[in-house]
Every structure is written in structure tokens, then in C-alpha cells.
Biopython code that builds the backbone (N, CA, C, O; Angstrom):
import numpy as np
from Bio.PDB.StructureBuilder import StructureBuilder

atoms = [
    (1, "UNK", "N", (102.548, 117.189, 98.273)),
    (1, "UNK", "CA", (102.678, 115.961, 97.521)),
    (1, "UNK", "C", (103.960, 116.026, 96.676)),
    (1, "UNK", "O", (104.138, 116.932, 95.862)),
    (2, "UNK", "N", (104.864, 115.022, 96.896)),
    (2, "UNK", "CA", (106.021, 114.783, 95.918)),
    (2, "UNK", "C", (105.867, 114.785, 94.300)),
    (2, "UNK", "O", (105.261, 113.943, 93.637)),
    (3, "UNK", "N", (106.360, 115.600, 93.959)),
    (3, "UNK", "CA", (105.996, 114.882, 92.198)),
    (3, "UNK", "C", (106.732, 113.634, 91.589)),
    (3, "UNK", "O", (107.899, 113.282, 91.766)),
    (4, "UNK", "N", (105.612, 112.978, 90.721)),
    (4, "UNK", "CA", (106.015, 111.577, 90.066)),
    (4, "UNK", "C", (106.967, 111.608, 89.164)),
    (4, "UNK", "O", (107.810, 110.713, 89.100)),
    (5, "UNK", "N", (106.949, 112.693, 88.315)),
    (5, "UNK", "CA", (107.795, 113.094, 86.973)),
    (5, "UNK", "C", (109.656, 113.238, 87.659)),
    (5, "UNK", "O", (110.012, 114.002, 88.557)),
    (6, "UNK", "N", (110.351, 112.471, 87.061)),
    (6, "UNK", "CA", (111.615, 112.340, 87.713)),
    (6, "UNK", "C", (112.590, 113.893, 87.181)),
    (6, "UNK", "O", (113.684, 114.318, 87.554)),
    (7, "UNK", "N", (111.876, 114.264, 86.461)),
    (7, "UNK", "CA", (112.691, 115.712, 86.101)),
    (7, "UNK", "C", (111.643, 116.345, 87.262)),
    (7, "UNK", "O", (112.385, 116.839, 88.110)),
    (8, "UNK", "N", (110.224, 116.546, 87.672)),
    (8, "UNK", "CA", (109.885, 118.039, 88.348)),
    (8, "UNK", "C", (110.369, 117.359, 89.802)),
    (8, "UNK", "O", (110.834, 118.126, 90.645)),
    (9, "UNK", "N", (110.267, 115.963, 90.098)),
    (9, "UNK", "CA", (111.052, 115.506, 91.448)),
    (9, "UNK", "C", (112.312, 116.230, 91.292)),
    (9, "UNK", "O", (112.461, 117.067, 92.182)),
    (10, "UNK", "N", (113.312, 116.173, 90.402)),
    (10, "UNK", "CA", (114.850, 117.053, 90.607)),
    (10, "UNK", "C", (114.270, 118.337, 91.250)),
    (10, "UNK", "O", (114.081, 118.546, 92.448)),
    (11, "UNK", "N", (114.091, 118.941, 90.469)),
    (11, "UNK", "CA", (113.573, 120.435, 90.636)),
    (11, "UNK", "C", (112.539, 120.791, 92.249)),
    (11, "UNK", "O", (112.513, 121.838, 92.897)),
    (12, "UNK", "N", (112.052, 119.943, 92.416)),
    (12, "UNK", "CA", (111.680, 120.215, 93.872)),
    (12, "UNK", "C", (112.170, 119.789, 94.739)),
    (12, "UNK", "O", (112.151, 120.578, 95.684)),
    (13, "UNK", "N", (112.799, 118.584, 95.013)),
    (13, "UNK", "CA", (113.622, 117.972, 96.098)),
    (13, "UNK", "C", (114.554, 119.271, 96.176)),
    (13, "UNK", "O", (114.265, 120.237, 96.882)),
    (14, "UNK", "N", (115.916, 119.184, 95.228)),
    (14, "UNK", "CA", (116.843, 120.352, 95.212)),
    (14, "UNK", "C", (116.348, 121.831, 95.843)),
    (14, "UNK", "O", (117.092, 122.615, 96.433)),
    (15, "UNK", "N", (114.798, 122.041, 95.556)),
    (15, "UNK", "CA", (114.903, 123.186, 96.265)),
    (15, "UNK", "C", (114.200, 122.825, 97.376)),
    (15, "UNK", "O", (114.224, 123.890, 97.993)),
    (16, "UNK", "N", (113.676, 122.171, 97.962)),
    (16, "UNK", "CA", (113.424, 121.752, 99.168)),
    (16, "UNK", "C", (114.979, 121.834, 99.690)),
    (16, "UNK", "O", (115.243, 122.803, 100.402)),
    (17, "UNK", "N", (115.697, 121.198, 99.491)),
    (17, "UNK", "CA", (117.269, 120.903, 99.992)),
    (17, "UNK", "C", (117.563, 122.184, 100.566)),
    (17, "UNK", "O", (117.634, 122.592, 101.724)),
    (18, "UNK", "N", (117.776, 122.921, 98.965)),
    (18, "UNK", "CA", (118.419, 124.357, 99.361)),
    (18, "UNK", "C", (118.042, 125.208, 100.015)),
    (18, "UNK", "O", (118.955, 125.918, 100.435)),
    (19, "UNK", "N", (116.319, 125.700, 100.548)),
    (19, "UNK", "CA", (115.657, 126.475, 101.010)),
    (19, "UNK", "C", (115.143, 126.001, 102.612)),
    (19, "UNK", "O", (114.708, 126.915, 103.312)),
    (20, "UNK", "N", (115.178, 124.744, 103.148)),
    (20, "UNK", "CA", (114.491, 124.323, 104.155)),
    (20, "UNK", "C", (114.917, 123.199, 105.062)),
    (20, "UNK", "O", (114.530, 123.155, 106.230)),
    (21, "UNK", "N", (115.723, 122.275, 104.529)),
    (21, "UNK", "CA", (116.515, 120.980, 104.834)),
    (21, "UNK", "C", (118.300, 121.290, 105.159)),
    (21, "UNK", "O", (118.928, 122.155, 104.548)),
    (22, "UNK", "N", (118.652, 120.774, 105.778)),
    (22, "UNK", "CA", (119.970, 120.726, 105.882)),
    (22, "UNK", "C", (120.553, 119.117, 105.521)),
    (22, "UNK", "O", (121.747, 118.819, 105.482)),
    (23, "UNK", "N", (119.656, 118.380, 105.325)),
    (23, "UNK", "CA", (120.459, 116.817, 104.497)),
    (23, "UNK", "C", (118.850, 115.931, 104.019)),
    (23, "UNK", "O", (117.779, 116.063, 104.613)),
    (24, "UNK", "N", (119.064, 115.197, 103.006)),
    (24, "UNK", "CA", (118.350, 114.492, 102.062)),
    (24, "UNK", "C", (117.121, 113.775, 103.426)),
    (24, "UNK", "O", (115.895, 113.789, 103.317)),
    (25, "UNK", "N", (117.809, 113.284, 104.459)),
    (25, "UNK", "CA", (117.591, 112.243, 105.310)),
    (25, "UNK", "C", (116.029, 113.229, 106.213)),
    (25, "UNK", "O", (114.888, 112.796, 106.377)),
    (26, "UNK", "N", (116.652, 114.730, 106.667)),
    (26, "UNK", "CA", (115.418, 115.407, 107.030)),
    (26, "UNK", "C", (114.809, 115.595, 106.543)),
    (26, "UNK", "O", (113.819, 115.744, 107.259)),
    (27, "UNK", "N", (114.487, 115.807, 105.189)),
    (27, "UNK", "CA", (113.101, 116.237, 104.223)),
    (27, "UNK", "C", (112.828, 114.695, 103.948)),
    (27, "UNK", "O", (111.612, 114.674, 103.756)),
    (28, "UNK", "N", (113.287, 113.421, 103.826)),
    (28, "UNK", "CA", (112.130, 112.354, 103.956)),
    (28, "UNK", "C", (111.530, 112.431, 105.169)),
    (28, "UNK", "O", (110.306, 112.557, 105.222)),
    (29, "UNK", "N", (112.344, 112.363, 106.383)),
    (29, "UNK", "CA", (111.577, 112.508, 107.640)),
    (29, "UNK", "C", (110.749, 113.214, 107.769)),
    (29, "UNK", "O", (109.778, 112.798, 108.401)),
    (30, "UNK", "N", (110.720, 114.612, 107.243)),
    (30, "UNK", "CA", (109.833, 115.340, 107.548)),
    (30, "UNK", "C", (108.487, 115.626, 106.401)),
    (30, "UNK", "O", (107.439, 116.236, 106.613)),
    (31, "UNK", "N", (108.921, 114.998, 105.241)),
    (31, "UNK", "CA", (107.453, 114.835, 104.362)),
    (31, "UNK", "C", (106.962, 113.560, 104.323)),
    (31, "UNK", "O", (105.956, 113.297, 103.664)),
    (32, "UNK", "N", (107.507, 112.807, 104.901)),
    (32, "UNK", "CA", (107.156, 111.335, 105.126)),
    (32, "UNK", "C", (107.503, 110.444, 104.018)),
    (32, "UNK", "O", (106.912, 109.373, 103.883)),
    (33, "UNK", "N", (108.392, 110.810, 103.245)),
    (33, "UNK", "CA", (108.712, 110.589, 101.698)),
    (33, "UNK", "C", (109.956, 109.078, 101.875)),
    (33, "UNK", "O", (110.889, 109.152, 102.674)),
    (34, "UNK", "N", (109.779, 108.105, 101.195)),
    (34, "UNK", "CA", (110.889, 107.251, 100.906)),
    (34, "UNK", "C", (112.158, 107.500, 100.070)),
    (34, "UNK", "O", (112.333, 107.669, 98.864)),
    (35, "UNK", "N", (112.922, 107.465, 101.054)),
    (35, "UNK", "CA", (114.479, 108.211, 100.499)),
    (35, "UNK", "C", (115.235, 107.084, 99.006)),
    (35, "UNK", "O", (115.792, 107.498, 97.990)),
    (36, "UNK", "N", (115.001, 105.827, 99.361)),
    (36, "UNK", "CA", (115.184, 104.702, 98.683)),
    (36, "UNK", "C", (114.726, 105.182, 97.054)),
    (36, "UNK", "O", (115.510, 105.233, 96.106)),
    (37, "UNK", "N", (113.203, 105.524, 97.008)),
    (37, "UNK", "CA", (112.623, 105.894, 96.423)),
    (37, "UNK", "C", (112.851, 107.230, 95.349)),
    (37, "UNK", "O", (113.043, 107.328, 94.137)),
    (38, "UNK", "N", (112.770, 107.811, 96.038)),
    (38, "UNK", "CA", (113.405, 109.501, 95.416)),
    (38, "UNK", "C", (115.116, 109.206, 94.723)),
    (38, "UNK", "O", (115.501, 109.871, 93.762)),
    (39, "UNK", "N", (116.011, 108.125, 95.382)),
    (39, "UNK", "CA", (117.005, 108.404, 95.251)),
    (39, "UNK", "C", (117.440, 107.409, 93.895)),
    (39, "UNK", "O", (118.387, 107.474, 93.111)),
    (40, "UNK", "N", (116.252, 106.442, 94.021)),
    (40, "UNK", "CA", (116.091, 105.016, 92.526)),
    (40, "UNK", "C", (115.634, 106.135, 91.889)),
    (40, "UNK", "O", (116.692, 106.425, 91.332)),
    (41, "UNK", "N", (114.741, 107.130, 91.485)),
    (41, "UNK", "CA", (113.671, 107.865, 90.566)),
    (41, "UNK", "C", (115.283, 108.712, 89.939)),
    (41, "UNK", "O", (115.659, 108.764, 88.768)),
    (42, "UNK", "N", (115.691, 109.050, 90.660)),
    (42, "UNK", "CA", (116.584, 110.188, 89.949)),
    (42, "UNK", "C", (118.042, 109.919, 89.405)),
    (42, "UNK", "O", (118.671, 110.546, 88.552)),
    (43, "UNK", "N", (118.431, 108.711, 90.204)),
    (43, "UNK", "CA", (119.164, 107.872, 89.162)),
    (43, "UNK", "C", (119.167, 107.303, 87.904)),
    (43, "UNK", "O", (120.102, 107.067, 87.139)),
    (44, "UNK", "N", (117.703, 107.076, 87.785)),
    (44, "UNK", "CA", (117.401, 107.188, 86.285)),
    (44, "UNK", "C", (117.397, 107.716, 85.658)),
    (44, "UNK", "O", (117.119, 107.230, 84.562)),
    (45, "UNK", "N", (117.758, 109.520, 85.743)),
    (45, "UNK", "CA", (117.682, 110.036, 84.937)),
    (45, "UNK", "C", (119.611, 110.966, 85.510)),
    (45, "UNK", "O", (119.933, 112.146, 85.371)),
    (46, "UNK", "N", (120.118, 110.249, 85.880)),
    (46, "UNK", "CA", (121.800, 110.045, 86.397)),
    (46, "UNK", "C", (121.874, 111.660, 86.697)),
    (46, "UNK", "O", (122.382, 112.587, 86.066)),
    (47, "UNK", "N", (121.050, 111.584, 88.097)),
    (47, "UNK", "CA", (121.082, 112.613, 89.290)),
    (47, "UNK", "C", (121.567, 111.590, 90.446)),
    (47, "UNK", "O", (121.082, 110.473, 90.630)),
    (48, "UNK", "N", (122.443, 112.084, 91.067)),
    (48, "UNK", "CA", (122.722, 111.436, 92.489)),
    (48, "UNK", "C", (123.125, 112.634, 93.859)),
    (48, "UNK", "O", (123.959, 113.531, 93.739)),
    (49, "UNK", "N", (122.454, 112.412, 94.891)),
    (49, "UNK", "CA", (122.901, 113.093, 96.084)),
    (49, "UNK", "C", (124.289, 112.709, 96.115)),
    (49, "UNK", "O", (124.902, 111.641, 96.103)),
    (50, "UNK", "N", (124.654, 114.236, 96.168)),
    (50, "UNK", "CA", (126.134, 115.078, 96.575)),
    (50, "UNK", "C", (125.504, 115.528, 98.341)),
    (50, "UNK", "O", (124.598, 116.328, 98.571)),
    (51, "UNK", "N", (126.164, 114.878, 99.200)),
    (51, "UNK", "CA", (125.891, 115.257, 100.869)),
    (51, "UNK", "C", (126.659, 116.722, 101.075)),
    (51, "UNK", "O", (126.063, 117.725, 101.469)),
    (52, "UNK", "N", (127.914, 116.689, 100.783)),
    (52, "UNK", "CA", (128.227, 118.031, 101.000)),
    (52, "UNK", "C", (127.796, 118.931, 100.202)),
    (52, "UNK", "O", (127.891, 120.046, 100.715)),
    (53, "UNK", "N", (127.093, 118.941, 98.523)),
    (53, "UNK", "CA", (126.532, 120.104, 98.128)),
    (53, "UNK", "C", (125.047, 120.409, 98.490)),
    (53, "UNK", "O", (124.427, 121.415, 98.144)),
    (54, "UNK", "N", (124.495, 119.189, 99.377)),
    (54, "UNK", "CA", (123.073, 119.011, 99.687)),
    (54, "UNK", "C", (121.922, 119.118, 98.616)),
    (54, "UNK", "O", (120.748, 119.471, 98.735)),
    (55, "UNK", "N", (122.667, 118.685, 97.510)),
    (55, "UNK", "CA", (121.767, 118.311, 96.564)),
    (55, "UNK", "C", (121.902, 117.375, 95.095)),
    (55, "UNK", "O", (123.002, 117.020, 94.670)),
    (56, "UNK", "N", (120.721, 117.074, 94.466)),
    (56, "UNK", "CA", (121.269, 116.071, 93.724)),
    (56, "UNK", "C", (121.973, 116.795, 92.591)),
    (56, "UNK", "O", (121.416, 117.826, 92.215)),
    (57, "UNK", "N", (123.258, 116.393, 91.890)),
    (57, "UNK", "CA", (124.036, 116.784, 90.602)),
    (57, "UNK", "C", (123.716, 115.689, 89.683)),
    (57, "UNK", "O", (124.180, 115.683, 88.543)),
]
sb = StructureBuilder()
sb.init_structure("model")
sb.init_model(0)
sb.init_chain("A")
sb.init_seg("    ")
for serial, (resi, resn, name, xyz) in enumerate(atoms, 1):
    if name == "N":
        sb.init_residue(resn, " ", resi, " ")
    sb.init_atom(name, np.array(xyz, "f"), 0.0, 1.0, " ", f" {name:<3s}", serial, name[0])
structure = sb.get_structure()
């Protein structure tokens, strides 16, 4: 299950990224997760996917 909290979402997406995924686009595909979603949540708290560092800064 994704977490709701937009700080423990940073903290797990990112290491999902770093440990298991090679781009943002396969770990929605593969947890069934809305990318739209994850990517509005963490902008709010002015995180944005970096593609070449494969994770959000």
C-alpha cells in the first residue's frame, strides 16, 4: 500500500526508485499506483521527478 502522508510517500517512492525501478512510469505500472497522483502529492510539498536522477528532489 502507498502511503497517504506526502513526506512518508517521498521516502518510499525514492526508495522504491532507487532499489527496484529503473523510471517513475514502472513502479506505477507495476504497483498499480496513479503517477498523476503521486506526482500532484509531492509537488505540494515542492518535490518533483528528476528522470535522470530517478528520483524525486
Amino acid at each position: 500500500m502507498i502511503p497517504k502522508d506526502p513526506a512518508m510517500l517521498l521516502s518510499y517512492v525514492n526508495l522504491k526508485l532507487r532499489d527496484f525501478y529503473s523510471g517513475l512510469d514502472q513502479l506505477c505500472e507495476d504497483l498499480d499506483a496513479d503517477r498523476s497522483e503521486i506526482v500532484e502529492k509531492l509537488a505540494k510539498i515542492d518535490y518533483h521527478y528528476d528522470e535522470e536522477k530517478n528520483q524525486f528532489v
